[in-house]
N, C-alpha and C positions, 0 to 999 in steps of 0.2 A: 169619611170625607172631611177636607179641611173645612172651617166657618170660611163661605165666603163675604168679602169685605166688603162692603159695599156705603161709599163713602157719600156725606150728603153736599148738596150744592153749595152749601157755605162754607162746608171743610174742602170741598176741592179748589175752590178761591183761594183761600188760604195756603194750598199747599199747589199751586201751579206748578207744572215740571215740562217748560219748553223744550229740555236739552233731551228729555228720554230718548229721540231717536238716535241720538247717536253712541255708538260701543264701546268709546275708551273713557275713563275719566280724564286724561292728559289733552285729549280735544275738546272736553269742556271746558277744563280749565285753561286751555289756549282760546275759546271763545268768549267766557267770561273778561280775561283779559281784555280781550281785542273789544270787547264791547263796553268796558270801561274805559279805556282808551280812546274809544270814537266819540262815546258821548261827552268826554272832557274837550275834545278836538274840536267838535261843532257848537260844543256853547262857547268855550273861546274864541271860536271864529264870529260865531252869530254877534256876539257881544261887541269884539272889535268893530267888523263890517257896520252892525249900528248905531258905530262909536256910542257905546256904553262904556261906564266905568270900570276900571280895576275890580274896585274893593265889591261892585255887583257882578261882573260876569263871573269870576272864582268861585265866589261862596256856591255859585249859581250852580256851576259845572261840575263842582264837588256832590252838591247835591243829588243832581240828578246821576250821576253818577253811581253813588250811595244806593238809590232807588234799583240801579237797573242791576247791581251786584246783588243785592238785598231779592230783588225776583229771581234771579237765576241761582242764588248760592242754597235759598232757601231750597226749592228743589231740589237740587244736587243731595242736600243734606238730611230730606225729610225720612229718608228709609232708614236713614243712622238714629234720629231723634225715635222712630216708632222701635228700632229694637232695642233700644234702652230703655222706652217703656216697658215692649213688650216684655224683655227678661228680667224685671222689676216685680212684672208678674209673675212670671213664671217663678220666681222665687219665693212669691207667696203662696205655689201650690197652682194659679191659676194657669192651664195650658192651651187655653183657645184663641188667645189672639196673636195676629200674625199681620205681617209685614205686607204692604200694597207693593208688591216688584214690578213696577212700570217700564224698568230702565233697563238697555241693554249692554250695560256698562259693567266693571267691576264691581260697584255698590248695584246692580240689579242681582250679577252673579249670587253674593252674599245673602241679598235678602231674599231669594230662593232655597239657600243653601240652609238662612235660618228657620224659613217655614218649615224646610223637610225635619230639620231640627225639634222645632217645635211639636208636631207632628208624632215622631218618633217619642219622645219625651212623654208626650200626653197617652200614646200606647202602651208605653211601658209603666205608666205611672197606673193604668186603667187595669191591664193585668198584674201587677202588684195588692190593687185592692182585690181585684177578682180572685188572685192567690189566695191571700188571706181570708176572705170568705169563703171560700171554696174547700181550703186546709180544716177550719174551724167546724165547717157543717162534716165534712167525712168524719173527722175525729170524734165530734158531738154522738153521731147515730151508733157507733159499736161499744161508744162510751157508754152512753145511755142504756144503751141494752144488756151491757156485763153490768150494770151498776144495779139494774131492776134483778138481774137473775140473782147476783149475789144478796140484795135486799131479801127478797124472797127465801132464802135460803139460811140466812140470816134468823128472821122471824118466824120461821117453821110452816111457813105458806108452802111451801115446795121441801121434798126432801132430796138428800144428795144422791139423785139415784144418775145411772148414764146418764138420760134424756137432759137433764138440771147442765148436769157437767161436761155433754158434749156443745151445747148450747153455751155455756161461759169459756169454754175451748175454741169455738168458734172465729166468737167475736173476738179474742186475744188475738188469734191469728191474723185476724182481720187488719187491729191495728197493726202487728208484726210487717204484715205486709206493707200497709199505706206508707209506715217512716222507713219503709226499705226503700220503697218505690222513690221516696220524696229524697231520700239520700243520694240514691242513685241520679236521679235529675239533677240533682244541684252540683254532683260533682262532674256530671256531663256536659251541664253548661259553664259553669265554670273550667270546662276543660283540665280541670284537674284529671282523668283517666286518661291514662299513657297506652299506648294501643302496645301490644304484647304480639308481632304478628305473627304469623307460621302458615305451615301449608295444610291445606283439611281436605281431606273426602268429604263429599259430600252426602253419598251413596249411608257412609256410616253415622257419619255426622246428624243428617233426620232422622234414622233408625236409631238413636241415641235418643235424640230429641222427644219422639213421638212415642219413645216406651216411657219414656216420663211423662209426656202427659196422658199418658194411661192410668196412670197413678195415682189421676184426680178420681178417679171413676164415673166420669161421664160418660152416657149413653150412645157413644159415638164414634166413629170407625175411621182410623188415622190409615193412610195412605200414602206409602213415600215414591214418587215417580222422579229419579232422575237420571237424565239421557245427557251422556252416554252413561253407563253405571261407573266409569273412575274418574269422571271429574271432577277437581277438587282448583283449588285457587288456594291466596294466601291472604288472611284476616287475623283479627285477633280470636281466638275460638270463644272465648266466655264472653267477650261482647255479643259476638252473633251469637250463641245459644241464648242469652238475655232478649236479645229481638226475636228468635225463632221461638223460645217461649211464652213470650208475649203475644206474639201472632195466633200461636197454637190453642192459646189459652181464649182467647178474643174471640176463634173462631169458632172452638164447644162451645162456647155460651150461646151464640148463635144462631147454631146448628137447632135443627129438630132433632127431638128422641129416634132415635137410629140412624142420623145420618152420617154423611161423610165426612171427612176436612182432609183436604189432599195436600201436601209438602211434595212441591214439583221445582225442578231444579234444571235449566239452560245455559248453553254457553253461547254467545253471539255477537260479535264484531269487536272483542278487544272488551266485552262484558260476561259479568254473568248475573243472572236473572232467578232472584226466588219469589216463588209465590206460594201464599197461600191461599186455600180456595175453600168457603164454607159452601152449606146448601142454606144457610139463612135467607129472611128477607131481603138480603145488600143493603147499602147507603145509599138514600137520596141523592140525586145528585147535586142538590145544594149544601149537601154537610161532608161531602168529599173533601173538599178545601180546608173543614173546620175539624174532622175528624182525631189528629194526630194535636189538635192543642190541648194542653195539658187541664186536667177536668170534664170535657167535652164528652157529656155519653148523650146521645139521642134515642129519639123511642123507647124499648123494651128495652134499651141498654141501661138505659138509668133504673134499672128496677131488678138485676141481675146480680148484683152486687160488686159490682167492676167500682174498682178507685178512679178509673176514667183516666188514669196515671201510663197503663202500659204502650198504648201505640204513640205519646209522645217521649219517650223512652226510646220506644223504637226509632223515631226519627233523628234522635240526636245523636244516639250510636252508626245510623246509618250515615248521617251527616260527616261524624269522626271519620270514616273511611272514605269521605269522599264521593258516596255512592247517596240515589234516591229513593224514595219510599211514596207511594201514592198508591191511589184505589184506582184497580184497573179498570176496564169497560169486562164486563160479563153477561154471559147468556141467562144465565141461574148465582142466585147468593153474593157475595163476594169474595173479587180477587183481591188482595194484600199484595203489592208488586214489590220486590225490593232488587232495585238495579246497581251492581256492584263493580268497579273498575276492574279488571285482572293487572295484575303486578307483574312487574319484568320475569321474575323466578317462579310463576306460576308453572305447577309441571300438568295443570290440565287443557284440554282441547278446544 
């Protein structure tokens, strides 16, 4: 949520803004005019009418004049004066202050346009340290732990037998994987990966998928249902198997010892529709929203060894396509939904 502002009695004196109702700046500043012009007109007249001087009613009419441009201009221009402070700060790092938009004018326009600014800035500036925290602590834990096996091994505490060396195998892999993962993120948001598209069965395409992850050797029984069996559309194939394997892999961890994870595959109104389906506990429905941001493991997820890297991976490739990703409603565990456009040259149903 933005800081709201909340100005005190003295600064709202200060900063009076009679003109806010009105929508243009061009009718302000035709009313400013006109309101300078009237108060010249009636001190000049007031002055003649009681036969005052020259050299007093001028200075006079100038004056007050001055005063009443001076209340209305001041307004007009005080959302211009806070975002030059405010981006004053913002360049020192600081992102919370933000602009009073009273007005529904082109300068109210703006100073909405620079809260969302603001706003945006301090989000991204908030997951960039979260980044980096977040990089540093994954890299620290598998570091730490090849650095202890190799110590030990080293000092003659442990000998190089498998158990030593599938455990310092491990944790390699481990980092292998996270600067894969973080590789891959960065040139998907960066959009640097060019989509490669073509047309894929789908039918063969899971049964591809889900004999590899078989290959982890988890205790867990893959299942491919796709109806009709030759439906296929047109994607890039190594991005979606990068998201079907992320899926796949999210859902054995989740899964209980013997159970299922289904790769189910629809076609429906100008879409198609993959899911996947664990017997897990499911996601909360409060971390549904938060699940696919990069880092984010909840529960027993943080303690499974997940980089917390794959489902937002998965969103971003989903995104390249054009297509959604969200956690479906389910009766048991969770669904994985990934909703795909079909392409003109789609040759399935």
């Amino acid at each position: 949520m933005s800081p709201t502002v909340k100005p005190t009695t003295s600064a709202l004196v200060r900063d009076l803004r009679p003109l806010d109702s009105f929508h243009s700046i061009k009718i302000k500043l035709g009313i400013l005019v006109a309101a300078t012009c009237s108060t010249s007109a009636i001190f000049v007249w007031a002055g003649l009418h009681n036969e005052l001087a020259t050299r007093y009613t001028l200075p006079l009419s100038v004056l007050f004049s001055l005063a009443v441009t001076q209340v209305l201009a001041r307004g007009m221009t005080s959302p211009l004066r806070e975002m030059t402070a405010a981006a004053q700060a913002m360049a020192r790092g600081d992102y919370s202050r933000r602009v009073r938009a009273t007005s529904n004018d082109e300068v109210g326009d703006l100073s909405r346009a620079f809260n969302r600014m603001a706003e945006d800035l301090g989000d991204a500036d908030r997951q960039r340290r979260e980044l980096v925290a977040n990089v540093s602590h994954e890299l620290r834990t598998p570091v730490s732990a090849l650095r202890a096996v190799l110590e030990n091994l080293v000092d003659g505490v442990t000998s190089p037998d498998d158990a030593s060396l599938r455990a310092a195998l491990a944790q390699t892999e481990r980092l292998g994987d996270l600067v894969t993962q973080l590789l891959d993120l960065s040139r998907v948001e960066a959009g640097a990966v060019p989509l490669h598209l073509g047309t894929i069965g789908l039918q063969r395409f899971f049964t591809t998928c889900t004999n590899e992850a078989e290959l982890a050797g988890r205790d867990v029984r893959y299942v491919v249902d796709v109806e009709p069996p030759d439906l296929s559309f047109v994607a890039d194939q190594d991005r979606l198997h990068q998201v079907l394997a992320n899926l796949l892999d999210n859902a054995a961890r989740h899964s209980p010892p013997g159970g299922t994870v289904t790769a189910r595959a629809r076609a429906s109104a100008g879409t198609v529709q993959l899911d996947v389906i664990d017997q897990g506990p499911g996601i909360d429905a409060r971390d549904r929203g938060r699940v696919f941001d990069r880092f984010h493991r909840g529960g027993a997820s943080a303690l499974d060894g997940g980089t917390g890297l794959g489902l937002a991976i998965a969103r971003w490739v989903v995104d390249l396509h054009e297509g959604t990703i969200r956690v479906a409603e389910s009766t048991s565990g969770c669904d994985i939904r990934v909703t795909l456009p079909q392409r003109p040259d789609d040759t399935g149903h």
